[in-house]
C-alpha positions as CSV (number, residue, x, y, z in Angstrom):
1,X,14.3,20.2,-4.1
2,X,14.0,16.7,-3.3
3,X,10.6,15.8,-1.4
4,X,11.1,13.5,2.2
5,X,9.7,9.8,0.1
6,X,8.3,7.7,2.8
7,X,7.0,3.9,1.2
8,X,4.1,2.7,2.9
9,X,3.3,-1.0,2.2
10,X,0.8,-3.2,4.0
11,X,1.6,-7.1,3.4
12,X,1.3,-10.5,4.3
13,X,4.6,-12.3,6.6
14,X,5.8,-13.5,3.0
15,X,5.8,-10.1,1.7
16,X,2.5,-10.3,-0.4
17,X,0.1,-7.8,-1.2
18,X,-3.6,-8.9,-2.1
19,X,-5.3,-9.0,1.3
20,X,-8.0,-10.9,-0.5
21,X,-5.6,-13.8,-0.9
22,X,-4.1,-13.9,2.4
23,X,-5.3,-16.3,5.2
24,X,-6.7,-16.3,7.4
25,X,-9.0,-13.5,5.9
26,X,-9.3,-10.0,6.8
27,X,-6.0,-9.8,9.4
28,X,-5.1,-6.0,10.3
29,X,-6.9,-4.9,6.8
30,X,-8.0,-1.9,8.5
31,X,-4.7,0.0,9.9
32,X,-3.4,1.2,6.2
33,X,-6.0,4.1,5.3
34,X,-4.7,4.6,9.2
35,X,-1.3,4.8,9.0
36,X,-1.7,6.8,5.6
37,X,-3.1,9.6,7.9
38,X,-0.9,9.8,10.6
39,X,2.1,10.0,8.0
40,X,1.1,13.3,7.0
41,X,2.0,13.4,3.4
42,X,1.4,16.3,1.0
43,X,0.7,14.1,-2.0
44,X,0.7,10.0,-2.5
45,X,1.8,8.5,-5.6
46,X,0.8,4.7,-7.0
47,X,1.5,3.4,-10.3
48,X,-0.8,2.4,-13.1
49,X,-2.0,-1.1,-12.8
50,X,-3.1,0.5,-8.9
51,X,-4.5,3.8,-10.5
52,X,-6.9,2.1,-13.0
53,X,-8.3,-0.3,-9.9
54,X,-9.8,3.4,-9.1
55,X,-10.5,4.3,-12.8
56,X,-14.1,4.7,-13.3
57,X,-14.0,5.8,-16.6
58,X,-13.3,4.4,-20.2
59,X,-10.0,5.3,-22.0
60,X,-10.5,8.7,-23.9
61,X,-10.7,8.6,-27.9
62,X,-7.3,7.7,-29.5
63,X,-7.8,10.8,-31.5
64,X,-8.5,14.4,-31.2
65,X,-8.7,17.4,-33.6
66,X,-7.1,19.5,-30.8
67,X,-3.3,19.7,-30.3
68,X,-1.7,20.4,-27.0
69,X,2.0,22.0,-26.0
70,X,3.8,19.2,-24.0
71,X,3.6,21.6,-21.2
72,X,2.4,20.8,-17.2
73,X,-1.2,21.1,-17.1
74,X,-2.5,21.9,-13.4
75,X,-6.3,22.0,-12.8
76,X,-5.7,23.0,-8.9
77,X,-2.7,24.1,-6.8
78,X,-4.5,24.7,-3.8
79,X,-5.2,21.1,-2.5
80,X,-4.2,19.7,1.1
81,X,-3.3,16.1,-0.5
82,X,-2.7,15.1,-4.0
83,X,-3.4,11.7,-5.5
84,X,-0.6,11.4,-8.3
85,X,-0.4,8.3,-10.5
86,X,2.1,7.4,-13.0
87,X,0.8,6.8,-16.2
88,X,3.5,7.2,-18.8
89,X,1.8,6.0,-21.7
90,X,-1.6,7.8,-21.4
91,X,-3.6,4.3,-21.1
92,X,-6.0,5.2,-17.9
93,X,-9.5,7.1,-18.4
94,X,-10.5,8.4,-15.3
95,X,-14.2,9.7,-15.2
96,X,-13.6,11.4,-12.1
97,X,-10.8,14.0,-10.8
98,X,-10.1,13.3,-7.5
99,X,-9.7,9.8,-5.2
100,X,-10.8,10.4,-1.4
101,X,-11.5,13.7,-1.9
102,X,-7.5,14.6,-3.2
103,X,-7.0,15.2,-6.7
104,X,-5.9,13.9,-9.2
105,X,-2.1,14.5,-10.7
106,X,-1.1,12.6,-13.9
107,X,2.6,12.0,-14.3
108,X,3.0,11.2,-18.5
109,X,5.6,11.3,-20.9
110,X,5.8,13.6,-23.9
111,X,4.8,10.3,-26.5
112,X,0.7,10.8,-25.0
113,X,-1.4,11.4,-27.7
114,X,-3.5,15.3,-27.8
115,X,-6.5,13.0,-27.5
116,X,-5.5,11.7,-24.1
117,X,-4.7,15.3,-23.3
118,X,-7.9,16.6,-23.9
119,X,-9.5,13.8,-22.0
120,X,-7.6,14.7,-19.1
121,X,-8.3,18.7,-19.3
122,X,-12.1,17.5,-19.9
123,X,-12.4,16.0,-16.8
124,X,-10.0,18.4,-14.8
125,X,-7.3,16.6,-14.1
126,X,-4.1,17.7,-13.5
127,X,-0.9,16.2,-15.8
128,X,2.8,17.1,-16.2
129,X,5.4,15.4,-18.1
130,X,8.5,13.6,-16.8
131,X,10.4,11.9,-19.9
132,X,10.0,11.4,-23.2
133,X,8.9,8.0,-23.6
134,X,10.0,7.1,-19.7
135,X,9.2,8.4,-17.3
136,X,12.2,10.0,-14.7
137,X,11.3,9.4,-11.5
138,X,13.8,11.9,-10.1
139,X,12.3,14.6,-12.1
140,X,9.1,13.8,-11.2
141,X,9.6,14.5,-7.5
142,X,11.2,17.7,-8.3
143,X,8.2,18.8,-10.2
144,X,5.7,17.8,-7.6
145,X,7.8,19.9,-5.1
146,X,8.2,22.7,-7.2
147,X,4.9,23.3,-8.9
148,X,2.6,22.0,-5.9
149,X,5.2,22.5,-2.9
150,X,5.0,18.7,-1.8
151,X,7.3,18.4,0.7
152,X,6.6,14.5,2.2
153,X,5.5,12.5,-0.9
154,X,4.0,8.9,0.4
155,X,5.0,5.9,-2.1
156,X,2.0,3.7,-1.9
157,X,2.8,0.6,-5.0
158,X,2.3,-1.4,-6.2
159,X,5.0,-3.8,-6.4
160,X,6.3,-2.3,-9.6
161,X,6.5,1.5,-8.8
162,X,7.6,0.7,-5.4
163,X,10.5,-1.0,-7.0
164,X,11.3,2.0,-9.5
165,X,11.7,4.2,-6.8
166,X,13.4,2.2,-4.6
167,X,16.5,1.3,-7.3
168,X,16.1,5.6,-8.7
169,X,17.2,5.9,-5.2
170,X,14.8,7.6,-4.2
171,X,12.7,6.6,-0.6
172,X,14.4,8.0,2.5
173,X,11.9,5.9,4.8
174,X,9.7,2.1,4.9
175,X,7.0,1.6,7.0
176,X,5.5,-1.5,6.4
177,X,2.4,-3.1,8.2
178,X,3.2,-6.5,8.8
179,X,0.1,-8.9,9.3
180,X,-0.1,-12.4,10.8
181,X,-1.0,-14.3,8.0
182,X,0.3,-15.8,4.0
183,X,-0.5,-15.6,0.8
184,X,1.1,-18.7,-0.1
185,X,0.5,-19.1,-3.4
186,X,2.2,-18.3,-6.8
187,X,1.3,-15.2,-8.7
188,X,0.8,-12.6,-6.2
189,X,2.7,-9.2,-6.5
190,X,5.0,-8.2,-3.6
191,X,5.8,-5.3,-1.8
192,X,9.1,-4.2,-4.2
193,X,9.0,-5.8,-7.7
194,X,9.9,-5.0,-10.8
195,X,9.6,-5.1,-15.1
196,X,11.7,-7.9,-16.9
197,X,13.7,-5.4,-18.2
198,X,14.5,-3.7,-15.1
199,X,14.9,-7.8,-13.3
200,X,18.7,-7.2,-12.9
201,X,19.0,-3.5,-11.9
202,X,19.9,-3.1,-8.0
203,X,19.0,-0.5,-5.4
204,X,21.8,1.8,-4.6
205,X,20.8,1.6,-0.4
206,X,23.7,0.9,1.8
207,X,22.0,0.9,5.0
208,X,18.4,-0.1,6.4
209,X,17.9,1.2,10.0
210,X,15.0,0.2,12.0
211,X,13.5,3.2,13.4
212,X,10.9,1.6,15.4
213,X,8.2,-1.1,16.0
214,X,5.1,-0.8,16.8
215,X,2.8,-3.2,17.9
216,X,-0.8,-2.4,16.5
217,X,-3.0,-5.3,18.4
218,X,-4.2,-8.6,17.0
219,X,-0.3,-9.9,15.7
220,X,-0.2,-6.8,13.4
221,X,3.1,-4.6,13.5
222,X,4.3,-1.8,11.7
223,X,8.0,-1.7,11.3
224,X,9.8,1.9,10.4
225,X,13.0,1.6,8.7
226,X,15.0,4.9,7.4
227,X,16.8,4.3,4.2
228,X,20.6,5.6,3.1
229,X,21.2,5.5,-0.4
230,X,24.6,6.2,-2.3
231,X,24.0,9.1,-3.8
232,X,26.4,7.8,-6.5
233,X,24.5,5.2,-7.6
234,X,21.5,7.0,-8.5
């Protein structure tokens, strides 16, 4: 079964995402942690450049005299909230297993090398495999449902893995915080982006409702869209 995918964004009014660059500074900074909360998810899910801003360790050895099954890996199955981060390529060393107190769930492809493997089993971190060499988005929400029984999965970027499961069809809701202030500037990611390769693929959503608006205080809103996709064009 297919998790309820809810994308939670926080950006500027010209759709950026580095608070740091916005101005004026430090406008409704502190409602996403927040709004996070009162979603309720089971698991979140960021993608790599966002999962190695909480890396704290260096990338494992390139090689390994152990060899592993490409087989799911799970450390724990008992957690309130996972942290799950797409790392198809096996580039992030974590030095710890959890973020916030939720561990850590490695989604990989089977062209990881062992050493990366044992890395991860070193430091008790959870992985399973979703694609070869790419990873399937749609299979990976299937898995998380299946093996950890996540039922509300919490897209949380950046730009680029926002963007992958927005054109896999994927998100049934958007909540975005909306704060009074721009970015401005040239270089900054945005809320839904995407690879070069994937610079021409479109989302298969045929309708955006708007749920609801809320006004949090200060300028800030947060805007609740529900998604329709066409199933077909998944």
């Amino acid at each position: 079964m297919k998790p309820y995918v809810i994308c939670l964004m926080h950006s500027s009014l010209d759709g950026r995402t580095h608070p740091s660059r916005w101005r004026p500074k430090g406008a409704g900074t502190d409602w996403f942690e927040k709004i996070h909360d009162n979603l309720g998810g089971d698991a979140w899910v960021i993608g790599r450049v966002t999962g190695s801003e909480f890396a704290k360790g260096k990338p494992y050895p390139e090689t390994s005299g152990e060899r592993f099954p490409r087989e799911n890996w799970f450390a724990r199955r008992d957690a309130k909230t996972y942290g799950v981060v797409l790392d198809a390529h096996g580039k992030i060393g974590w030095g710890r297993s959890d973020i916030g107190g939720d561990p850590i769930v490695v989604v990989l492809t089977e062209s990881v090398p062992d050493s990366h493997l044992a890395g991860l089993r070193g430091e008790g971190i959870s992985y399973f495999f979703a694609g070869k060499s790419e990873i399937d988005l749609a299979l990976t929400v299937e898995i998380l449902n299946r093996e950890l029984g996540v039922k509300r999965l919490l897209v949380e970027g950046g730009g680029v893995a926002n963007g992958a499961f927005l054109r896999a069809g994927l998100i049934d809701e958007f909540n975005l915080i909306l704060s009074p202030a721009i970015d401005g500037a040239r270089g900054a990611p945005f809320v839904f982006d995407s690879t070069e390769a994937d610079g021409d693929k479109r989302a298969p959503l045929t309708a955006m409702t708007l749920e609801s608006t809320r006004d949090l205080g200060g300028g800030v809103l947060l805007l609740r869209y529900l998604i329709q996709n066409d199933a077909a064009g998944r």
